[in-house]
PyMOL Python script that loads the backbone (N, CA, C, O; Angstrom):
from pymol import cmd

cmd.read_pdbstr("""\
ATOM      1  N   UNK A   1      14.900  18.436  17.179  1.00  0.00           N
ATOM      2  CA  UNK A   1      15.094  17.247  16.375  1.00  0.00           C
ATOM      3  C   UNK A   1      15.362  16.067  17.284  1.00  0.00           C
ATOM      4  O   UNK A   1      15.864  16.225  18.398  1.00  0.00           O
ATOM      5  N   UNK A   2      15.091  15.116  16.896  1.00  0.00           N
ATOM      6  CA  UNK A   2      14.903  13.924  17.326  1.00  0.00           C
ATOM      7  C   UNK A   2      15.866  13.221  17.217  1.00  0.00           C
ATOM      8  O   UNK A   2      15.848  12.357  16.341  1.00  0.00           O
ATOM      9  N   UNK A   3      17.642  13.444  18.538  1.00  0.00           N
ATOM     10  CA  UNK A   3      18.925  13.110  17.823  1.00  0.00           C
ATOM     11  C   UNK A   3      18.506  11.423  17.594  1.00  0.00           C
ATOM     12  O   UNK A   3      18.467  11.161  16.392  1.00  0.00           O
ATOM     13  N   UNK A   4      18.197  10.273  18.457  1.00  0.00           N
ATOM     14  CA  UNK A   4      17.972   8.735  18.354  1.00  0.00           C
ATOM     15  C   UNK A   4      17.887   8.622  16.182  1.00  0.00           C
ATOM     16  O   UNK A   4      18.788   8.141  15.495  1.00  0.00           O
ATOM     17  N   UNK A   5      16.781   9.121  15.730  1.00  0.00           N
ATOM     18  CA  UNK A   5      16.435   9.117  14.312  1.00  0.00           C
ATOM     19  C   UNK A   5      17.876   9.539  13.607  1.00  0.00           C
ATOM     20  O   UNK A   5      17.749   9.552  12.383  1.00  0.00           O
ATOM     21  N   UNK A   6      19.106   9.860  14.015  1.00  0.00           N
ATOM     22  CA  UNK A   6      20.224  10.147  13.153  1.00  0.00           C
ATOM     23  C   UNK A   6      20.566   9.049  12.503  1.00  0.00           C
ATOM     24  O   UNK A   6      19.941   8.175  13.105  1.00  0.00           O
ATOM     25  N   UNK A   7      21.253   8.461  11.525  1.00  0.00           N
ATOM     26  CA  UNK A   7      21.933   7.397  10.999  1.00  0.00           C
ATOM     27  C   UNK A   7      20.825   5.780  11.315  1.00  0.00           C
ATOM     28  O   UNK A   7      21.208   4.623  11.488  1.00  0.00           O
ATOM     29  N   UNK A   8      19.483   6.312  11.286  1.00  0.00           N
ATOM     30  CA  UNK A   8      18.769   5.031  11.804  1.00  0.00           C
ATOM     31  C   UNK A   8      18.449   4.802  10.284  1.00  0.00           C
ATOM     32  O   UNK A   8      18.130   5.674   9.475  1.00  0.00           O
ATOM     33  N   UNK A   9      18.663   2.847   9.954  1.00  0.00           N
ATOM     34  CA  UNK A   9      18.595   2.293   8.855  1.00  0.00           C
ATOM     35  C   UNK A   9      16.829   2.283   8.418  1.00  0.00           C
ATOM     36  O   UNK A   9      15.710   2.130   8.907  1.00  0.00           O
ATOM     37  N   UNK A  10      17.547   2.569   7.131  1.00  0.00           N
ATOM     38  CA  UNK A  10      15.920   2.511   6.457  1.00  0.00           C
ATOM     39  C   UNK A  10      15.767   1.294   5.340  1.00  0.00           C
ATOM     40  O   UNK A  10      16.398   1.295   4.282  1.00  0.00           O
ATOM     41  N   UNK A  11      14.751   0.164   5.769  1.00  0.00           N
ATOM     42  CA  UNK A  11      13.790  -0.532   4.460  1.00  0.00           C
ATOM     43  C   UNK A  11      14.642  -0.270   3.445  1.00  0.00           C
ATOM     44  O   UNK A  11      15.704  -0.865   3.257  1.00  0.00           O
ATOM     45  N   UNK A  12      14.132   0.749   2.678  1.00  0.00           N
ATOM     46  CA  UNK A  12      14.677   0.599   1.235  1.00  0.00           C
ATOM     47  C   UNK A  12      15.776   1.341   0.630  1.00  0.00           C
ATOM     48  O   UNK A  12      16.403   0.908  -0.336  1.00  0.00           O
ATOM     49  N   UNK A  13      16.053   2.656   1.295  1.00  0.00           N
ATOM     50  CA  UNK A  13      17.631   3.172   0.768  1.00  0.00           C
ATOM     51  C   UNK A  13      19.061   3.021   1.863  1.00  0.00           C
ATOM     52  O   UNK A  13      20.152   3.588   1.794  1.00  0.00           O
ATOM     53  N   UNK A  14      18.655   2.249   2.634  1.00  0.00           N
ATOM     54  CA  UNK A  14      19.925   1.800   3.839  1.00  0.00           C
ATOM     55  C   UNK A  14      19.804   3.051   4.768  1.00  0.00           C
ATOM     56  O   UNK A  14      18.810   3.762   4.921  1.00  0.00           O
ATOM     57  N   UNK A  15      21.212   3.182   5.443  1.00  0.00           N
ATOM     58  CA  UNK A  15      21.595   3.567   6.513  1.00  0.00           C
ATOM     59  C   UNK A  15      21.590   5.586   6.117  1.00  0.00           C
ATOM     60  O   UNK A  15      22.289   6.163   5.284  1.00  0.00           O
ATOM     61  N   UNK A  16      21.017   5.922   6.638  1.00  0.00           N
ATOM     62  CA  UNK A  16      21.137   7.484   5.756  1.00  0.00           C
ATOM     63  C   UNK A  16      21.411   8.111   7.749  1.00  0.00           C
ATOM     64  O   UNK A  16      21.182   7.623   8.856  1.00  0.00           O
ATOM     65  N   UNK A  17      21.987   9.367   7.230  1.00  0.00           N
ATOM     66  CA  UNK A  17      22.473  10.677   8.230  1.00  0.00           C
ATOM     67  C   UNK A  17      21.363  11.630   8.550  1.00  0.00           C
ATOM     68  O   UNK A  17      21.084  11.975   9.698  1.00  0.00           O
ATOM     69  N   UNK A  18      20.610  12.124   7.230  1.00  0.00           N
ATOM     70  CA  UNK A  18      19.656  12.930   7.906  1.00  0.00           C
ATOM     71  C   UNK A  18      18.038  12.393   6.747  1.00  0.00           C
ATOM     72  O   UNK A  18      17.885  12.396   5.525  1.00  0.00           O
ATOM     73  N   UNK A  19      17.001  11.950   8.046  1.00  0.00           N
ATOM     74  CA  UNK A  19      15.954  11.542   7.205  1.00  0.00           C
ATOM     75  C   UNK A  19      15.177  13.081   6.848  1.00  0.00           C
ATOM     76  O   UNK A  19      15.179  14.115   7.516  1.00  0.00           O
ATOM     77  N   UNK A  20      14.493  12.760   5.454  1.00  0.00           N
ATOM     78  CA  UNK A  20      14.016  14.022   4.964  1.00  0.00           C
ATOM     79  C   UNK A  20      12.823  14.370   5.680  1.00  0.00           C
ATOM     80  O   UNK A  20      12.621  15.584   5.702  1.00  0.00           O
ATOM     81  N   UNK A  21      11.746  13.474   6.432  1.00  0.00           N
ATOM     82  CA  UNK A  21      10.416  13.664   6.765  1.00  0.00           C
ATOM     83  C   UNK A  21      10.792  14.655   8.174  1.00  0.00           C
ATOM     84  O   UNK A  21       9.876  15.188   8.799  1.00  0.00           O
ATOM     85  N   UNK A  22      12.297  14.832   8.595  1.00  0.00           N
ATOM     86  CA  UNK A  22      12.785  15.775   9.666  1.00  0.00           C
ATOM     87  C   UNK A  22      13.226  17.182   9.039  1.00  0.00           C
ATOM     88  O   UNK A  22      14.114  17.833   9.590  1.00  0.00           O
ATOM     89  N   UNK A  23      12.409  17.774   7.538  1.00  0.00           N
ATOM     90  CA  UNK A  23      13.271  18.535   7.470  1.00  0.00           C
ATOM     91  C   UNK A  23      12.817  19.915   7.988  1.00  0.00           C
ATOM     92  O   UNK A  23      11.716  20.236   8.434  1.00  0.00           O
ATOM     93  N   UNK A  24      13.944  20.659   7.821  1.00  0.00           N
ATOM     94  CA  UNK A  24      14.050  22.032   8.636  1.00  0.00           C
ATOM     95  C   UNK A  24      13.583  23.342   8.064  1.00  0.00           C
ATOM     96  O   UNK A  24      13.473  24.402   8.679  1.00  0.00           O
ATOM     97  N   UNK A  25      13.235  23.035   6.363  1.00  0.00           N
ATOM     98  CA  UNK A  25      13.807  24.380   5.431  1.00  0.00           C
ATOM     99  C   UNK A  25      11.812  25.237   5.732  1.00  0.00           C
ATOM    100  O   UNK A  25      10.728  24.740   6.040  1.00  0.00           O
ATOM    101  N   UNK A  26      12.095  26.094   5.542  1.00  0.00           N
ATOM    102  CA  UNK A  26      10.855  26.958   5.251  1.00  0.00           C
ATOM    103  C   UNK A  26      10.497  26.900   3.455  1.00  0.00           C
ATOM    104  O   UNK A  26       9.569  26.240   2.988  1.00  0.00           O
ATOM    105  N   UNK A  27      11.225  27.536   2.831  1.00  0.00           N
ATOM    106  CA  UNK A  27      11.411  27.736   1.747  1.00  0.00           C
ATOM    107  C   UNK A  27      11.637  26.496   0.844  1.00  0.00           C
ATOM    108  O   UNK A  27      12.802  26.198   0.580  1.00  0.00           O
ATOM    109  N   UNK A  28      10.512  25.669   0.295  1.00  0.00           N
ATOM    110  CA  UNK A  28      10.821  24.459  -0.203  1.00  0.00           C
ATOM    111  C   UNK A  28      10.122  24.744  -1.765  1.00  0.00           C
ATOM    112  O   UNK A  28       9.796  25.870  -2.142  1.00  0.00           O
ATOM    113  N   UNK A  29       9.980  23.624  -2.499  1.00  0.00           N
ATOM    114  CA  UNK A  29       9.392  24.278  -4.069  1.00  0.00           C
ATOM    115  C   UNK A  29       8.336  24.680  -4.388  1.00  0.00           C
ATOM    116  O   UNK A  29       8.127  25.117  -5.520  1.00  0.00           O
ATOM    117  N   UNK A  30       7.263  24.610  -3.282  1.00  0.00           N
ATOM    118  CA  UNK A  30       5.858  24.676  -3.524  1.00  0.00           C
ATOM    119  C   UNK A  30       5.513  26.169  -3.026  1.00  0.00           C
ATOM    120  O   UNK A  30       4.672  26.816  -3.649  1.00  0.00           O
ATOM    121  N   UNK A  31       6.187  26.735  -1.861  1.00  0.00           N
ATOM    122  CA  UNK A  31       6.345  28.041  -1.192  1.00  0.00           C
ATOM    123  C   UNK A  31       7.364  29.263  -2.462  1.00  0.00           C
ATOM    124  O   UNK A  31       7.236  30.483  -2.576  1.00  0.00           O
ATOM    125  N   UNK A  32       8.155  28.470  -3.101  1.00  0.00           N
ATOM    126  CA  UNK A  32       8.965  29.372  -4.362  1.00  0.00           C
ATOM    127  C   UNK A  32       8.295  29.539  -5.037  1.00  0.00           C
ATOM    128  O   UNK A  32       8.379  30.660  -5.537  1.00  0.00           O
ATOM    129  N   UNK A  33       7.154  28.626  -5.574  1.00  0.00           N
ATOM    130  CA  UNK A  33       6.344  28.770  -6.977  1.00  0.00           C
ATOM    131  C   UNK A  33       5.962  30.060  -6.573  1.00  0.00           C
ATOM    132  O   UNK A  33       6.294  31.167  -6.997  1.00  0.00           O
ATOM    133  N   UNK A  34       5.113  29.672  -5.569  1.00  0.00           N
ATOM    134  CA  UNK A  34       4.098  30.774  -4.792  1.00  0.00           C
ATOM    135  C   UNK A  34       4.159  32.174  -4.499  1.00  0.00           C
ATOM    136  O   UNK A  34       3.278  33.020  -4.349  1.00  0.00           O
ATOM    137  N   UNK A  35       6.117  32.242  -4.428  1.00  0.00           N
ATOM    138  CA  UNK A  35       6.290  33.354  -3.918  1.00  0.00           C
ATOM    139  C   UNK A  35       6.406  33.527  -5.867  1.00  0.00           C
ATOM    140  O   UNK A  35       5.489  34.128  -6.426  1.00  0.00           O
ATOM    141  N   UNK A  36       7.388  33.045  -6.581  1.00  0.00           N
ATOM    142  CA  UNK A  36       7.179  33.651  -7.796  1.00  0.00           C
ATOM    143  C   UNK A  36       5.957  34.034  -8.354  1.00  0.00           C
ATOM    144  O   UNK A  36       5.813  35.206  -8.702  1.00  0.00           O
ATOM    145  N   UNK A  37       5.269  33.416  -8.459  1.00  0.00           N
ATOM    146  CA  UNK A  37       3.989  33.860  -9.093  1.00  0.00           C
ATOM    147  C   UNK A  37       3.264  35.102  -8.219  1.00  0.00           C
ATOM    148  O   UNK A  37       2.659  35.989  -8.821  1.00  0.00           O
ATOM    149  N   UNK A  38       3.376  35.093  -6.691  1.00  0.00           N
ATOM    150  CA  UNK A  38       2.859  36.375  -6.342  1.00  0.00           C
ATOM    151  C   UNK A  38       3.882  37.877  -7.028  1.00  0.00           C
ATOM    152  O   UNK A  38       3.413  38.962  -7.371  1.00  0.00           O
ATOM    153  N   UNK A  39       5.231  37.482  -7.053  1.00  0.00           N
ATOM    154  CA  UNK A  39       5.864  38.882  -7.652  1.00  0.00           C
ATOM    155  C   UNK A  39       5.635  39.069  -8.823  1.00  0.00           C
ATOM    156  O   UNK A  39       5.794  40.184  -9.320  1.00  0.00           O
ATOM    157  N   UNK A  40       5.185  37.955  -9.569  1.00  0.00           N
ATOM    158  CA  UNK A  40       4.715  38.088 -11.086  1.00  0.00           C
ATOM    159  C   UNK A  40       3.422  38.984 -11.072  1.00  0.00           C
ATOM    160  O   UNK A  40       3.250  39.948 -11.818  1.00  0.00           O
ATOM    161  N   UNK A  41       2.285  38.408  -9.855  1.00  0.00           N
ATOM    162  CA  UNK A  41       1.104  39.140  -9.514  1.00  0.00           C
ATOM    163  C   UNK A  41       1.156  40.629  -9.575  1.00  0.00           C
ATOM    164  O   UNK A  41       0.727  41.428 -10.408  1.00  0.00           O
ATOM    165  N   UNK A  42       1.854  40.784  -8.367  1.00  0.00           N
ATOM    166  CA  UNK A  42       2.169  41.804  -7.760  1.00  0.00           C
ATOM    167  C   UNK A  42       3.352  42.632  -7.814  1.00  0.00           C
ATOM    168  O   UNK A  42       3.831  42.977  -6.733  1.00  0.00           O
ATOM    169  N   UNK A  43       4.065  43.120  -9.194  1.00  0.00           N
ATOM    170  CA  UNK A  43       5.125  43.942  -9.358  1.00  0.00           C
ATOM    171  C   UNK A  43       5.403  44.900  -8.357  1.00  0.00           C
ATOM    172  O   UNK A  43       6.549  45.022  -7.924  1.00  0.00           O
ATOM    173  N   UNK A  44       4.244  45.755  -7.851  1.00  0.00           N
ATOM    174  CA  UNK A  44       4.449  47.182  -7.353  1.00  0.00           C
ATOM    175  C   UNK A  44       5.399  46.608  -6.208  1.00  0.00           C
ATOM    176  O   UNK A  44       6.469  47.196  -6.049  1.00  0.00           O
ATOM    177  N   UNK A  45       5.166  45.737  -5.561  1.00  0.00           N
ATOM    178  CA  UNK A  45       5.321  44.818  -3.944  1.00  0.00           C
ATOM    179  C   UNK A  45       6.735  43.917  -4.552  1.00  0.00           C
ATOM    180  O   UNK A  45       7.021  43.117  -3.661  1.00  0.00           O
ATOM    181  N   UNK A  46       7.435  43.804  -5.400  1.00  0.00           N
ATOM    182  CA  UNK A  46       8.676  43.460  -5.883  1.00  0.00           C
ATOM    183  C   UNK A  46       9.901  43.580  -4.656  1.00  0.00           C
ATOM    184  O   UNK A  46      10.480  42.641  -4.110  1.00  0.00           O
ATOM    185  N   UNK A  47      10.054  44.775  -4.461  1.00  0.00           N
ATOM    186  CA  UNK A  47      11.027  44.773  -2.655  1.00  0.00           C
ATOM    187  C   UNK A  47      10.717  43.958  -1.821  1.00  0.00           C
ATOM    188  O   UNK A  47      11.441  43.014  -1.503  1.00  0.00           O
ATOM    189  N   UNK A  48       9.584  44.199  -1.333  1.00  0.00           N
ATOM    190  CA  UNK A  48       9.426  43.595  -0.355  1.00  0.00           C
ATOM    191  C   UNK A  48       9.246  42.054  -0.450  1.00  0.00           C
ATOM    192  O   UNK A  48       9.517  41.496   0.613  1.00  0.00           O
ATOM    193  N   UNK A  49       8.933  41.383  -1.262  1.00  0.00           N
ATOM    194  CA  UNK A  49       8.246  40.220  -1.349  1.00  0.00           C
ATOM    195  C   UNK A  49      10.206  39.606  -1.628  1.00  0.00           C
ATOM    196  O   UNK A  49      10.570  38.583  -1.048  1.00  0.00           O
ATOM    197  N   UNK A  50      10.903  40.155  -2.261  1.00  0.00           N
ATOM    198  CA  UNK A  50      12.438  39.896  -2.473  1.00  0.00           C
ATOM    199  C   UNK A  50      13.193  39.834  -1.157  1.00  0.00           C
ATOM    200  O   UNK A  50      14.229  39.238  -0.861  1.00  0.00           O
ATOM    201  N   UNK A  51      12.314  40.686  -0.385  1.00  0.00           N
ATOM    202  CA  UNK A  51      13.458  40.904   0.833  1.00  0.00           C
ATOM    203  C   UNK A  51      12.785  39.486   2.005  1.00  0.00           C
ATOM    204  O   UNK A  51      13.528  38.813   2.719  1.00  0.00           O
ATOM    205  N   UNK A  52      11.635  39.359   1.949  1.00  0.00           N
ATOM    206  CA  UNK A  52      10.635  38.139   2.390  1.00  0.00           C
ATOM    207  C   UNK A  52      11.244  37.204   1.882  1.00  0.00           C
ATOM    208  O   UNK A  52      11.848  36.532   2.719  1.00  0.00           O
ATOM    209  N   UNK A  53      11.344  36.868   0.847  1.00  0.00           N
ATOM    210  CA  UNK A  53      11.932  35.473   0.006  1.00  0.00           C
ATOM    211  C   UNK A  53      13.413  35.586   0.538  1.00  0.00           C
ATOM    212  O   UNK A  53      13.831  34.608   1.159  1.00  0.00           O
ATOM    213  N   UNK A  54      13.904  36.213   0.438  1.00  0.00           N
ATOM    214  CA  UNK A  54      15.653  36.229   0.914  1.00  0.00           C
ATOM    215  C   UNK A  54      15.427  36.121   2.499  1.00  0.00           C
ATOM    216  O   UNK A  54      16.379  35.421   2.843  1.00  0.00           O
ATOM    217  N   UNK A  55      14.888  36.346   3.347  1.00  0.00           N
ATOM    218  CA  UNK A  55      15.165  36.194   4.666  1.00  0.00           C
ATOM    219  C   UNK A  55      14.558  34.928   5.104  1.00  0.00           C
ATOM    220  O   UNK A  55      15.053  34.491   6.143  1.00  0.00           O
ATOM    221  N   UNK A  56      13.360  34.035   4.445  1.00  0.00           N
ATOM    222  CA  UNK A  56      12.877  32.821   4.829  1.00  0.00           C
ATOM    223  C   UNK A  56      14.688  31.574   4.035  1.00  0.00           C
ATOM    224  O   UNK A  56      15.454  30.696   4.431  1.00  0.00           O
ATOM    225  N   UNK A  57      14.455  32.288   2.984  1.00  0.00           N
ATOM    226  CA  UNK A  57      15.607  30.952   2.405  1.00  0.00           C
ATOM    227  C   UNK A  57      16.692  31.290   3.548  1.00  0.00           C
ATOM    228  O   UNK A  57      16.736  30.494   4.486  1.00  0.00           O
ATOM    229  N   UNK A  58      17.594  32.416   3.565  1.00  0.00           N
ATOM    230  CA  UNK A  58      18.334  32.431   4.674  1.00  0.00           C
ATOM    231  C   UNK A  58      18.090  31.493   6.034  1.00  0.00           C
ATOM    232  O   UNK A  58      18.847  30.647   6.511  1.00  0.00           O
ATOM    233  N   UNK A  59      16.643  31.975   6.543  1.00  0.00           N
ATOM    234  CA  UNK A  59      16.132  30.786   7.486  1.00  0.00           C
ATOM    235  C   UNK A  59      16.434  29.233   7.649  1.00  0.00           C
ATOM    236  O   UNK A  59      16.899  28.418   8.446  1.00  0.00           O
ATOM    237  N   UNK A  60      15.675  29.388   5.936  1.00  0.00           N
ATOM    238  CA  UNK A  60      15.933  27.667   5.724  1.00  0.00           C
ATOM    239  C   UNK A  60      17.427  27.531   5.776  1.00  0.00           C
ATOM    240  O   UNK A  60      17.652  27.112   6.912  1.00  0.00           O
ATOM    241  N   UNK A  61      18.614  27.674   5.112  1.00  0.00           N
ATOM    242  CA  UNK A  61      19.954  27.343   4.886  1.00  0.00           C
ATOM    243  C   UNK A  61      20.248  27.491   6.168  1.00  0.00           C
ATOM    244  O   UNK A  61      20.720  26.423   6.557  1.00  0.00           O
ATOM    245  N   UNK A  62      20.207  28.323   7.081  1.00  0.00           N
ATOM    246  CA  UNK A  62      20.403  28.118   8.670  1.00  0.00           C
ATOM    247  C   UNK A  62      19.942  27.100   9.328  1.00  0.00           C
ATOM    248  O   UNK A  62      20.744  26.443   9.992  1.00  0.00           O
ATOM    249  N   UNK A  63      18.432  26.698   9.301  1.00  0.00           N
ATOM    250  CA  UNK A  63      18.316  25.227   9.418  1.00  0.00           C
ATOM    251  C   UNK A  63      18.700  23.888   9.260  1.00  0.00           C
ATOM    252  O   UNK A  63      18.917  22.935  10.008  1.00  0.00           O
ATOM    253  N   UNK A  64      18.725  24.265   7.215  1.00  0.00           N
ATOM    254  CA  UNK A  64      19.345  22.937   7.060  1.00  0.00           C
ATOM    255  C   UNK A  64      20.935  22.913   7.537  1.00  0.00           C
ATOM    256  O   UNK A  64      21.426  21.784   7.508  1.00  0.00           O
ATOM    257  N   UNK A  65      21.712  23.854   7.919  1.00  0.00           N
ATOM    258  CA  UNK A  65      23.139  23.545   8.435  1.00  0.00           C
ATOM    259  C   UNK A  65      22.831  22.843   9.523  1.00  0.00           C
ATOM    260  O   UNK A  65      23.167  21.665   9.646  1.00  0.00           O
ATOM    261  N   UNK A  66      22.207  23.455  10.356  1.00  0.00           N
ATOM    262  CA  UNK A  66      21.923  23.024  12.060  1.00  0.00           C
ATOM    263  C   UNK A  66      21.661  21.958  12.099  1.00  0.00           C
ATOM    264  O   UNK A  66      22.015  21.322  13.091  1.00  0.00           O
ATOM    265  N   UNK A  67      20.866  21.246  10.949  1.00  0.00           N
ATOM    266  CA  UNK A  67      20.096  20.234  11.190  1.00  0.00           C
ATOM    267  C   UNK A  67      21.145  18.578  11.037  1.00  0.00           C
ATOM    268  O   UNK A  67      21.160  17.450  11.529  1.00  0.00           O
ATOM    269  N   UNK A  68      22.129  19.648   9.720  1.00  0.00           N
ATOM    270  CA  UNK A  68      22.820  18.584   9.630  1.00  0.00           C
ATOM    271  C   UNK A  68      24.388  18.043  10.298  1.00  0.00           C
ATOM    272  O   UNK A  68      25.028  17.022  10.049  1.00  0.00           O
ATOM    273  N   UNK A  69      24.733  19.399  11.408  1.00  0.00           N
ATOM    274  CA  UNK A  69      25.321  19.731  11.997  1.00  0.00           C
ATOM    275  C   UNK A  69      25.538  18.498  13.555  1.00  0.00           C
ATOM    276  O   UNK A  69      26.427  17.870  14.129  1.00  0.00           O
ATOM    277  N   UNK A  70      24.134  18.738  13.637  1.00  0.00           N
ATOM    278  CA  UNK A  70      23.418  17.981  14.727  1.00  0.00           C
ATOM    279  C   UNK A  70      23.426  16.450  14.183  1.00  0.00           C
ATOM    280  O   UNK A  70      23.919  15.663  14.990  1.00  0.00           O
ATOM    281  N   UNK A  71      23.148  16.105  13.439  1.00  0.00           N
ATOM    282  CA  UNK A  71      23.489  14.620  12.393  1.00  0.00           C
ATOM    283  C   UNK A  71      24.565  14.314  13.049  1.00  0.00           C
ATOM    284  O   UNK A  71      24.787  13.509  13.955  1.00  0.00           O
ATOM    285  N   UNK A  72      25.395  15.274  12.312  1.00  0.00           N
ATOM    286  CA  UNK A  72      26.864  14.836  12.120  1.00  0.00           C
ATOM    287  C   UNK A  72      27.762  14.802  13.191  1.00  0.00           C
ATOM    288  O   UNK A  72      28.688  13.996  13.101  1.00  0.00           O
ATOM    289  N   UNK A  73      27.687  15.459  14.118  1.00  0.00           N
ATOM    290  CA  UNK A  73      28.045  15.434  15.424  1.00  0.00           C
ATOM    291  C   UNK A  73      27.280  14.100  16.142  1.00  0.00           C
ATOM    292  O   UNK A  73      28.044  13.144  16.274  1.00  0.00           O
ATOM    293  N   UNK A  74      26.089  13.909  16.560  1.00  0.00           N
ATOM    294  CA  UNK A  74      25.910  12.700  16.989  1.00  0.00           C
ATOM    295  C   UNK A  74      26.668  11.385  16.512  1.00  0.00           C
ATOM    296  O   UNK A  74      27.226  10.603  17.281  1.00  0.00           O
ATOM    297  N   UNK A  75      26.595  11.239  14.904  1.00  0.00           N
ATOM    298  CA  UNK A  75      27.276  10.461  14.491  1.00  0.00           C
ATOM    299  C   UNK A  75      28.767  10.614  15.007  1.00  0.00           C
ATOM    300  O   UNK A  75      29.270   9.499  15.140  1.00  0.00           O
ATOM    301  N   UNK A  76      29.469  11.451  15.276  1.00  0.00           N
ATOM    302  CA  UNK A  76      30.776  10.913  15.840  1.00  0.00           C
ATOM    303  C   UNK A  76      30.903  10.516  16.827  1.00  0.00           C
ATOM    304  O   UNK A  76      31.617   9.548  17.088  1.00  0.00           O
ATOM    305  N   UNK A  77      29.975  11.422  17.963  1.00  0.00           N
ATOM    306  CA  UNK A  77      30.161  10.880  19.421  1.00  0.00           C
ATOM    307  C   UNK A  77      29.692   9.933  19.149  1.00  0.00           C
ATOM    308  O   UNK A  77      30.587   9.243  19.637  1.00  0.00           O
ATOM    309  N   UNK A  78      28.466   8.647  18.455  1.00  0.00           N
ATOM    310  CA  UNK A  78      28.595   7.297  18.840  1.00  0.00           C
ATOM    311  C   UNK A  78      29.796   6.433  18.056  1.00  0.00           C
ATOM    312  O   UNK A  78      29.809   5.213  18.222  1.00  0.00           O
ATOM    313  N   UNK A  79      30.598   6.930  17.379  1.00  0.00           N
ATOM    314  CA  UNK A  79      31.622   6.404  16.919  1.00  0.00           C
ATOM    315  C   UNK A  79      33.086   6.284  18.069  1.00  0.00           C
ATOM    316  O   UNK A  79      34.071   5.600  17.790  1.00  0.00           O
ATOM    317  N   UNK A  80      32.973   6.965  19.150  1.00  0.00           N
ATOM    318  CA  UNK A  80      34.204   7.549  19.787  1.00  0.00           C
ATOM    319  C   UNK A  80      33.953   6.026  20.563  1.00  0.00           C
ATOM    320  O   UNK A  80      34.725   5.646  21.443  1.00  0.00           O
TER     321      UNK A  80
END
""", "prot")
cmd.dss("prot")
cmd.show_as("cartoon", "prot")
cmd.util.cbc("prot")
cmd.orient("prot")
């Protein structure tokens, strides 16, 4: 990630912490549909496709902490 882009002011919604076009997640709404509708597809494959979906979101929520972790920490050290 690109720490400089932390807390950099934006045009039209002001001063923001973490811009979204940086984001981290795997698992976003278009990849959920997808995975729902394949377990809808594909019952027999129900485990596995559950245990796939649970280890990418895990992914993502590990990301988005890190991501905002990294935010938030820059933001203090230029405050000190």
């Amino acid at each position: 990630m690109d720490r400089s882009s932390a807390g950099k002011a934006n045009n039209i919604r002001g001063n923001q912490s973490i811009h979204f076009s940086l984001t981290a997640g795997f698992m976003e709404g278009t990849e959920t549909i997808l995975f729902f509708a394949a377990i809808i597809l594909l019952p027999q494959y129900f485990p596995i496709l559950a245990y796939a979906f649970a280890g990418l979101t895990l992914m993502s929520a590990l990301a988005w902490v890190t991501l905002a972790w990294h935010a938030f920490r820059d933001k203090l050290e230029e405050s000190d």
